[in-house]
DRENPAGU-701867 format. One line per 4 residues: number of its first residue (from 0); their letters; for each residue x, y, z negated of C-alpha. Coordinates in pm, whole numbers, plus 50000, padded with zeros to 5 digits. Each point is the difference from the previous one (the first is absolute). Layout:
REM DRENPAGU-701867
NUM> a> X:Y:Z ~ ... .
***
This chain:
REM DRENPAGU-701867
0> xxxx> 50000:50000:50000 ~ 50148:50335:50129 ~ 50021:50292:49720 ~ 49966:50354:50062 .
4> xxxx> 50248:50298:49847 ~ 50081:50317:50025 ~ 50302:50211:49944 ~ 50050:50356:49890 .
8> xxxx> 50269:50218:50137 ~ 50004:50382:49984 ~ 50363:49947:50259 ~ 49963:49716:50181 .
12> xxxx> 49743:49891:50173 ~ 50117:50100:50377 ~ 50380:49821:49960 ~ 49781:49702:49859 .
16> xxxx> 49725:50005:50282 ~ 50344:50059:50266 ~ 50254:49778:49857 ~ 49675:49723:49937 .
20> xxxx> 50153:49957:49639 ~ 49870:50087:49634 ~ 50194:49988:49681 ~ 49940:50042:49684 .
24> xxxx> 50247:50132:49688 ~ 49922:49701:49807 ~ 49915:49640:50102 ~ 49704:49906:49800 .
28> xxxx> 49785:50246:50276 ~ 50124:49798:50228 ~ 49981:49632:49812 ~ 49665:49896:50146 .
32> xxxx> 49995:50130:50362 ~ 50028:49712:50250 ~ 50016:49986:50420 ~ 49608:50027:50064 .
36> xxxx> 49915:50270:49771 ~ 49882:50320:50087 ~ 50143:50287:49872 ~ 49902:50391:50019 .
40> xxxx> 50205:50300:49955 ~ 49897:50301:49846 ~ 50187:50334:50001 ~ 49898:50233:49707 .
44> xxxx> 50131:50315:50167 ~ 49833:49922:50310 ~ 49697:49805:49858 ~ 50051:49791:50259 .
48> xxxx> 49978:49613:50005 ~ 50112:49836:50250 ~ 49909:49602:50111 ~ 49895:49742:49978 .
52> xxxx> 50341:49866:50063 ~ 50100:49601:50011 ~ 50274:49886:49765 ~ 50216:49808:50201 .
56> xxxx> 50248:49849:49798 ~ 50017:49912:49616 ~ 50375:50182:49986 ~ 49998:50262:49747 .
60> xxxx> 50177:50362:49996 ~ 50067:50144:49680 ~ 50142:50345:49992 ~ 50115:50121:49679 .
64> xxxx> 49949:50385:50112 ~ 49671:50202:49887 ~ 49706:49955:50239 ~ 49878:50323:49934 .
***
């Protein structure tokens, strides 16, 4: 059974939507996101979200800078 999520950036969203990547500064966001999810992005400047989007892969990013 696919899941749904949805990150919050206030930076990122258009490298994420260009590079197709998301990251995360710790892993537990990312523990439970698998290939077949769908995932939306939403940018609080903009208030934008963006998706749905397909999770592709179950490799995880974790970037220890701030994501805001």
């Amino acid at each position: 059974m696919n899941k749904y999520h949805v990150f919050f950036t206030t930076k990122y969203s258009e490298i994420c939507l260009k590079e197709c990547c998301f990251g995360a500064s710790v892993s537990n966001s990312l523990a439970n996101i698998n290939a077949g999810d769908i995932a939306f992005i939403f940018d609080g400047l903009k208030r934008v979200l963006f998706g749905p989007v397909e999770i592709l892969s179950n490799g995880q990013h974790v970037d220890k800078r701030p994501i805001y």
